[in-house]
Each structure stands twice: as C-alpha cells, then as structure tokens.
PDB file with one MODEL, atoms N, CA, C and O in Angstrom:
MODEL        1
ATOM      1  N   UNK A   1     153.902  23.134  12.770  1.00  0.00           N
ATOM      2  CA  UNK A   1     155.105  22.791  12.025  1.00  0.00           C
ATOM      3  C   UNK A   1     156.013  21.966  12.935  1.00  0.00           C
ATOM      4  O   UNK A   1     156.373  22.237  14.080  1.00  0.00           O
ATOM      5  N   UNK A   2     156.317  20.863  12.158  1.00  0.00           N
ATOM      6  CA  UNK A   2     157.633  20.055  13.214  1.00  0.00           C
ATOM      7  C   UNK A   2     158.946  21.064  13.559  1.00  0.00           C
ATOM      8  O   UNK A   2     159.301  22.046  12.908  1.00  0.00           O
ATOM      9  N   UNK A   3     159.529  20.536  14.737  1.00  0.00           N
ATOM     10  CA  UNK A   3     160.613  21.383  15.158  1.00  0.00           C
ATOM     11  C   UNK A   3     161.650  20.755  13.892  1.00  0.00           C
ATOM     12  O   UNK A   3     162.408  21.649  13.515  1.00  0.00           O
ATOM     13  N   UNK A   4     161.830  19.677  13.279  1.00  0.00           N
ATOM     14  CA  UNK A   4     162.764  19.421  12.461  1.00  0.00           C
ATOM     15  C   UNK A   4     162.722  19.819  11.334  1.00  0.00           C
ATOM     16  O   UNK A   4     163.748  19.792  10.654  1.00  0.00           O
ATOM     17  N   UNK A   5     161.450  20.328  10.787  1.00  0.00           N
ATOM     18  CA  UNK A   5     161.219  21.182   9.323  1.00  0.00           C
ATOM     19  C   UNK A   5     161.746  22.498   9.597  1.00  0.00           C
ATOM     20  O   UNK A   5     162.071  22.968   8.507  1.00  0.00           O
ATOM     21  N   UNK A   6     162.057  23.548  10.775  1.00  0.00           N
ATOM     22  CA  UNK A   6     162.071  24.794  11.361  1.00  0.00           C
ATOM     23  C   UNK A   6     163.802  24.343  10.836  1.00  0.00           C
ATOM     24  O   UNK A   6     164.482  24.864   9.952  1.00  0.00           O
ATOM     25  N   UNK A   7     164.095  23.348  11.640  1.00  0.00           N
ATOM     26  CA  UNK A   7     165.885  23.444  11.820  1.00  0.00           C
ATOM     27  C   UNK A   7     165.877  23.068  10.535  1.00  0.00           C
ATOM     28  O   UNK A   7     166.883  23.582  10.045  1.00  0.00           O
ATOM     29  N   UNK A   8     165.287  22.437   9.686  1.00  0.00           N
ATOM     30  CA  UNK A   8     166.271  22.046   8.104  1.00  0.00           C
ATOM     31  C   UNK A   8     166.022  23.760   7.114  1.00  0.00           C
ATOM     32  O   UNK A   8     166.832  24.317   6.373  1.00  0.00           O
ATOM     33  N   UNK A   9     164.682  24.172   7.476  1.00  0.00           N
ATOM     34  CA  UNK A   9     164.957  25.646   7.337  1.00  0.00           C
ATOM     35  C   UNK A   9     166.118  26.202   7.604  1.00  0.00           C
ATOM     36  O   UNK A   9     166.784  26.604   6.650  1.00  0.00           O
ATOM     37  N   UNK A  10     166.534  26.327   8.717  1.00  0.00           N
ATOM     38  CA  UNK A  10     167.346  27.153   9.274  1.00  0.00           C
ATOM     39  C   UNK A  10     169.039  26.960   9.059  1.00  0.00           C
ATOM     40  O   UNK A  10     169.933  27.806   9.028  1.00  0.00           O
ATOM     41  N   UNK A  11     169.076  25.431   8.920  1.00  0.00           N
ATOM     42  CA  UNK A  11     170.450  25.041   9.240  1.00  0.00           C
ATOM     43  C   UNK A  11     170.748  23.710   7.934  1.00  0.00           C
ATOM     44  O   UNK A  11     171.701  22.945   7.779  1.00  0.00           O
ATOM     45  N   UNK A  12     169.344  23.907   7.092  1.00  0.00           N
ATOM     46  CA  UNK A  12     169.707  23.135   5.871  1.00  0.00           C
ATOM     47  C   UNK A  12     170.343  23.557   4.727  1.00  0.00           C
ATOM     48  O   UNK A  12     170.624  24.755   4.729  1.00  0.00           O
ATOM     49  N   UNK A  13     170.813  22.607   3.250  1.00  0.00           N
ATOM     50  CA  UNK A  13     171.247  22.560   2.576  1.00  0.00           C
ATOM     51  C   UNK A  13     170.720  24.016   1.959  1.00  0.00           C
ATOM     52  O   UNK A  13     171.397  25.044   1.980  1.00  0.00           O
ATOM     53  N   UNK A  14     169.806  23.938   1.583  1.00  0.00           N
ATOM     54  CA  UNK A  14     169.003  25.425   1.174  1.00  0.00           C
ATOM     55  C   UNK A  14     168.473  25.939   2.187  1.00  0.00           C
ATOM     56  O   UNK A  14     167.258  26.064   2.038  1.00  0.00           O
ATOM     57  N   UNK A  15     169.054  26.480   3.664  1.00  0.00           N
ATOM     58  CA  UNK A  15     168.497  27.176   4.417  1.00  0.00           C
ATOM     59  C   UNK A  15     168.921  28.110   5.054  1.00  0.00           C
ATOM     60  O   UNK A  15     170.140  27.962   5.149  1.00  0.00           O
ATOM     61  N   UNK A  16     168.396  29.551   5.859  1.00  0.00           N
ATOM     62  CA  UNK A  16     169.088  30.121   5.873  1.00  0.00           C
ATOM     63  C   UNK A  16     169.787  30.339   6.547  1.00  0.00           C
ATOM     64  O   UNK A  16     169.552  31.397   7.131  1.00  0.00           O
ATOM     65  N   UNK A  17     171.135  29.585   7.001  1.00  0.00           N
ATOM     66  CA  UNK A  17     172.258  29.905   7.127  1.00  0.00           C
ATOM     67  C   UNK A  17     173.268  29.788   5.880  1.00  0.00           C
ATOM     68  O   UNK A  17     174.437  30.161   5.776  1.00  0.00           O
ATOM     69  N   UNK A  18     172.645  29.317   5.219  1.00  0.00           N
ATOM     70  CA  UNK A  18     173.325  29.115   3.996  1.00  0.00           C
ATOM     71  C   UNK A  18     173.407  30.338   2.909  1.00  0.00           C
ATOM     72  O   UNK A  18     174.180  30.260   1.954  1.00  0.00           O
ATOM     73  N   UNK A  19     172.636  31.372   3.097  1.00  0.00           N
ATOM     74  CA  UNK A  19     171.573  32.406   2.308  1.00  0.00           C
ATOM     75  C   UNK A  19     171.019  32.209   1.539  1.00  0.00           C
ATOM     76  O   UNK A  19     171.131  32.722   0.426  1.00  0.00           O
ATOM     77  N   UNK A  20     170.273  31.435   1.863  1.00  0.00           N
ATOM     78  CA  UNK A  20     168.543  30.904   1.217  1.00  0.00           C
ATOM     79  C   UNK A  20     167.358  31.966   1.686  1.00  0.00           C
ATOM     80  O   UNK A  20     166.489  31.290   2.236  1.00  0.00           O
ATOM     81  N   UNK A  21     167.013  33.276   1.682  1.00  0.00           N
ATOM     82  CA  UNK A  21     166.358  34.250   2.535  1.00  0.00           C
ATOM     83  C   UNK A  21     165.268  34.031   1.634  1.00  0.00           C
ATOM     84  O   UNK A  21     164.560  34.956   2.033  1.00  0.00           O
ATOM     85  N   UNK A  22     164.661  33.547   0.796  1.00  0.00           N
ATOM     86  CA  UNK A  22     163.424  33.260  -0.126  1.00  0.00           C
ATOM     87  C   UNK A  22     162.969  32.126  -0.365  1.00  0.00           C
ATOM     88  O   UNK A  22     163.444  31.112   0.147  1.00  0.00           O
ATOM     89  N   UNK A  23     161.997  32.127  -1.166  1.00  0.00           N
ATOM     90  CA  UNK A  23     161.530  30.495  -1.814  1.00  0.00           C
ATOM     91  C   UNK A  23     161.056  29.780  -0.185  1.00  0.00           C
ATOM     92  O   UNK A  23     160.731  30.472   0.780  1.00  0.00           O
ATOM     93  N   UNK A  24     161.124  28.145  -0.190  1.00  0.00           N
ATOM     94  CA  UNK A  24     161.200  27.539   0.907  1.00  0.00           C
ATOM     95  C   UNK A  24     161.355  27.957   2.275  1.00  0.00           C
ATOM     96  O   UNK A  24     160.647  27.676   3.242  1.00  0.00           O
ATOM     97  N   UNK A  25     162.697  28.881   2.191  1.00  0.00           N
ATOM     98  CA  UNK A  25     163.003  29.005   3.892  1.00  0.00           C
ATOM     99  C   UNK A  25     162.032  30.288   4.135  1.00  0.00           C
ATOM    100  O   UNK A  25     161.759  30.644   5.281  1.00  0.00           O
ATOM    101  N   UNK A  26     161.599  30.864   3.151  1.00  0.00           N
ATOM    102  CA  UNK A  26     161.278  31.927   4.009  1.00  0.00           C
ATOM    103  C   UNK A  26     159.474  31.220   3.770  1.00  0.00           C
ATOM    104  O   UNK A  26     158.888  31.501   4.815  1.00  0.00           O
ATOM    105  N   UNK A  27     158.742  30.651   3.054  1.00  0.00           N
ATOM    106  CA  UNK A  27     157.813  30.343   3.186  1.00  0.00           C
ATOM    107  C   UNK A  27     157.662  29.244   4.375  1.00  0.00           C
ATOM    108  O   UNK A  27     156.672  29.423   5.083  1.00  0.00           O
ATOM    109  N   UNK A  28     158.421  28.222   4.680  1.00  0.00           N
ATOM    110  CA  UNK A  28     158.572  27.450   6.135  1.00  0.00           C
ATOM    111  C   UNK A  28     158.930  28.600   6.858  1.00  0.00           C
ATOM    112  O   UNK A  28     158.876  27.781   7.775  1.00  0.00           O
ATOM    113  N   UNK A  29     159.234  29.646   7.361  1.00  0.00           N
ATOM    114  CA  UNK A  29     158.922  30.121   8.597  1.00  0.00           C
ATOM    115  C   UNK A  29     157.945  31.032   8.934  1.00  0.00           C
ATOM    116  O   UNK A  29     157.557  31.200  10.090  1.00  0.00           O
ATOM    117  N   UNK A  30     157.432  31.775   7.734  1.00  0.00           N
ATOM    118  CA  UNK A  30     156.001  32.024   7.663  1.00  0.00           C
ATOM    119  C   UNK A  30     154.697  30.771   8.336  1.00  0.00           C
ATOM    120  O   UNK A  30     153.944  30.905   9.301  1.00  0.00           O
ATOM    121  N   UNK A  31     154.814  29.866   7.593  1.00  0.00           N
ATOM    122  CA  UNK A  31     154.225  28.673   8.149  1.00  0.00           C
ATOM    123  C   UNK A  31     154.392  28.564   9.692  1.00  0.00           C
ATOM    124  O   UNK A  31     153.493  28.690  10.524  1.00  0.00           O
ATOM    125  N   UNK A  32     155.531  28.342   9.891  1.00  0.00           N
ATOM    126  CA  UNK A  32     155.589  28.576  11.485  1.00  0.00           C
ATOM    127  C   UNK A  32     155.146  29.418  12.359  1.00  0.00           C
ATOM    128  O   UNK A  32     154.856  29.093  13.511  1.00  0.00           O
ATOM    129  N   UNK A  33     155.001  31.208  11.647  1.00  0.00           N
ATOM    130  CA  UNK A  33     154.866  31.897  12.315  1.00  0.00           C
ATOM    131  C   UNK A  33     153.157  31.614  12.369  1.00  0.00           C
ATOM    132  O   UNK A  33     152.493  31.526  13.403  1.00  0.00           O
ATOM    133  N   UNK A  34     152.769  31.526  11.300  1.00  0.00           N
ATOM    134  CA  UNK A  34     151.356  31.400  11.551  1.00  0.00           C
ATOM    135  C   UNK A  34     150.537  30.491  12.167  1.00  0.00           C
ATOM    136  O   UNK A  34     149.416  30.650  12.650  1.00  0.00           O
ATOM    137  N   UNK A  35     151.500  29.142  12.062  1.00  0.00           N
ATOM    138  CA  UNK A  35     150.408  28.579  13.585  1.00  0.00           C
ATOM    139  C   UNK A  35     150.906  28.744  14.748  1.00  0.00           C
ATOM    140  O   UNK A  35     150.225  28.259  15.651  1.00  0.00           O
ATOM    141  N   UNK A  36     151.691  29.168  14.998  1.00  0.00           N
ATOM    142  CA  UNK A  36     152.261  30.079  16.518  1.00  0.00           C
ATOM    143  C   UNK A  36     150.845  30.885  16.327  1.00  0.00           C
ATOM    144  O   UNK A  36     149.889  30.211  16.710  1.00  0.00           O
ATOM    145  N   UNK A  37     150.577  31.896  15.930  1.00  0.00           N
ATOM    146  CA  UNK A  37     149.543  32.669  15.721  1.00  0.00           C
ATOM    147  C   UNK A  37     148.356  32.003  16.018  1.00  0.00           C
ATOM    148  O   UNK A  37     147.577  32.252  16.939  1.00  0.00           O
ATOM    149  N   UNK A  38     148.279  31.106  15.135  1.00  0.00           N
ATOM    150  CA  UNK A  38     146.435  29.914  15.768  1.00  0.00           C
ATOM    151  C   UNK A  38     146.264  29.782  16.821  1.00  0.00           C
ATOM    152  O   UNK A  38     145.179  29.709  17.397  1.00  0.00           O
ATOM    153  N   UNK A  39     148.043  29.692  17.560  1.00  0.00           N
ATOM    154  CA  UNK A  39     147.880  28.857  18.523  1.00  0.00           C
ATOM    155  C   UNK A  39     147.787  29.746  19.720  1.00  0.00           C
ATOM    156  O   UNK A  39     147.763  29.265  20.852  1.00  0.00           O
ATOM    157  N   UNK A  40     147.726  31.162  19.474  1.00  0.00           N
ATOM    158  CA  UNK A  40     147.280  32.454  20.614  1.00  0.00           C
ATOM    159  C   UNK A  40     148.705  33.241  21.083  1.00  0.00           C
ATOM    160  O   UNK A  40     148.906  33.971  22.053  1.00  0.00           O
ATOM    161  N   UNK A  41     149.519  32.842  20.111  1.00  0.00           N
ATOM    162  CA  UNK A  41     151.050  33.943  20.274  1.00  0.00           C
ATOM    163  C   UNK A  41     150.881  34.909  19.241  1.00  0.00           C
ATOM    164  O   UNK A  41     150.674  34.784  18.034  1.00  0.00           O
ATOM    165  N   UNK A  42     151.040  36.091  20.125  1.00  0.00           N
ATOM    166  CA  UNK A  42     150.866  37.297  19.437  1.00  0.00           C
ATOM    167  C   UNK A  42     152.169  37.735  19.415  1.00  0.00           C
ATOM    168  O   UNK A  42     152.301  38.230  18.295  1.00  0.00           O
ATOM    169  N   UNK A  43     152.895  37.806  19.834  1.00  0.00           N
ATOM    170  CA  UNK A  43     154.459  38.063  19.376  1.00  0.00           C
ATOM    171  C   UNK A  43     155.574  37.196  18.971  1.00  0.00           C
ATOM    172  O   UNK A  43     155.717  36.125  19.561  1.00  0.00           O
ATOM    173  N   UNK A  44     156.355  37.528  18.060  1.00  0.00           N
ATOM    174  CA  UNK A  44     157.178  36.332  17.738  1.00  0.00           C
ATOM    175  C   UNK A  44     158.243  36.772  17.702  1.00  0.00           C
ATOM    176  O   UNK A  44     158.279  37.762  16.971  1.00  0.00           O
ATOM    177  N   UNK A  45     159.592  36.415  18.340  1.00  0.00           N
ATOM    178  CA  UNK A  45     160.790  37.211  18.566  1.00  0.00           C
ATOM    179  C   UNK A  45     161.499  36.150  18.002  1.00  0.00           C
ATOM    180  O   UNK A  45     161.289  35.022  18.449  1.00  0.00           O
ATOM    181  N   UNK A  46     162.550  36.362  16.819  1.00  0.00           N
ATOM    182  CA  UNK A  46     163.727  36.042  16.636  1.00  0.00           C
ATOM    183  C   UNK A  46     164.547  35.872  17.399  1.00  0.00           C
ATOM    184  O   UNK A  46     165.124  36.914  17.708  1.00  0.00           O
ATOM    185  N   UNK A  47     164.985  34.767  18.008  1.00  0.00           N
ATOM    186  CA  UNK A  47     165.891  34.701  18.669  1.00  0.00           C
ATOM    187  C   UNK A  47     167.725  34.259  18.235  1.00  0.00           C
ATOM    188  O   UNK A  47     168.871  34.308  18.682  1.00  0.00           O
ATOM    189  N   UNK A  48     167.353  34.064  17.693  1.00  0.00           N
ATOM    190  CA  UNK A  48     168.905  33.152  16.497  1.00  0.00           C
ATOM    191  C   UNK A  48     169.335  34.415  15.963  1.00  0.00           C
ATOM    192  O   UNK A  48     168.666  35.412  15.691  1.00  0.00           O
ATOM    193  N   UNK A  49     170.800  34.160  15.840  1.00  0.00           N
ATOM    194  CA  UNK A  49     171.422  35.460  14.667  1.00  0.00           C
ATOM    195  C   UNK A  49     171.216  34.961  13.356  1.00  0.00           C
ATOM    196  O   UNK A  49     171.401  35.666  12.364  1.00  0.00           O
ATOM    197  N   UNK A  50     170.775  33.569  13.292  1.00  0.00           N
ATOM    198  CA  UNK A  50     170.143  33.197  11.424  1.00  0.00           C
ATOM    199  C   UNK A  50     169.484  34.188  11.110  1.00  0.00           C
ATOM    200  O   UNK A  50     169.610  34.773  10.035  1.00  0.00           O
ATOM    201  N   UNK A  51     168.486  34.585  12.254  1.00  0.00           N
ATOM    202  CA  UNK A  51     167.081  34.891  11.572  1.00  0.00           C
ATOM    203  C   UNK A  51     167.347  36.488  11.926  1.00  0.00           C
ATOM    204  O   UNK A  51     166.513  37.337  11.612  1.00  0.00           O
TER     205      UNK A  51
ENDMDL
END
C-alpha cells in the first residue's frame, strides 16, 4: 500500500480522523495490515491516537 493511500485514510475527507471507522478507512488499513504481514511483520502496533 502507498504511504499516501494510509495518510488519506487516516487524515482524509472520509478518514479516520474525521470518524470514518468503517467502509474504506477501515478496509485501507486492513489492506495495509496485510501486506505488512506478506511482508514477514508479525506485529502491528498502532502508533497514532487516530488509530
């Protein structure tokens, strides 16, 4: 996933900082989490108070 699809998640019009917690934002960070996962990360820590 591009780092700029993660931030329009996070910090877009429908994202969640906005409280968008479904639909899109939460399926783009699923997406993210899972090729973190392909990519041999087994843990994934929230780091943001968005998330």
């Amino acid at each position: 996933m591009q780092q700029e699809q993660l931030m329009e998640t996070i910090y877009g019009e429908q994202g969640i900082k906005n409280g968008y917690f479904d639909g899109l934002a939460l399926e783009y960070v699923y997406e993210a989490c899972v090729e973190l996962n392909k990519l041999g990360c087994d843990i994934i820590l929230p780091g943001i108070t968005e998330l």
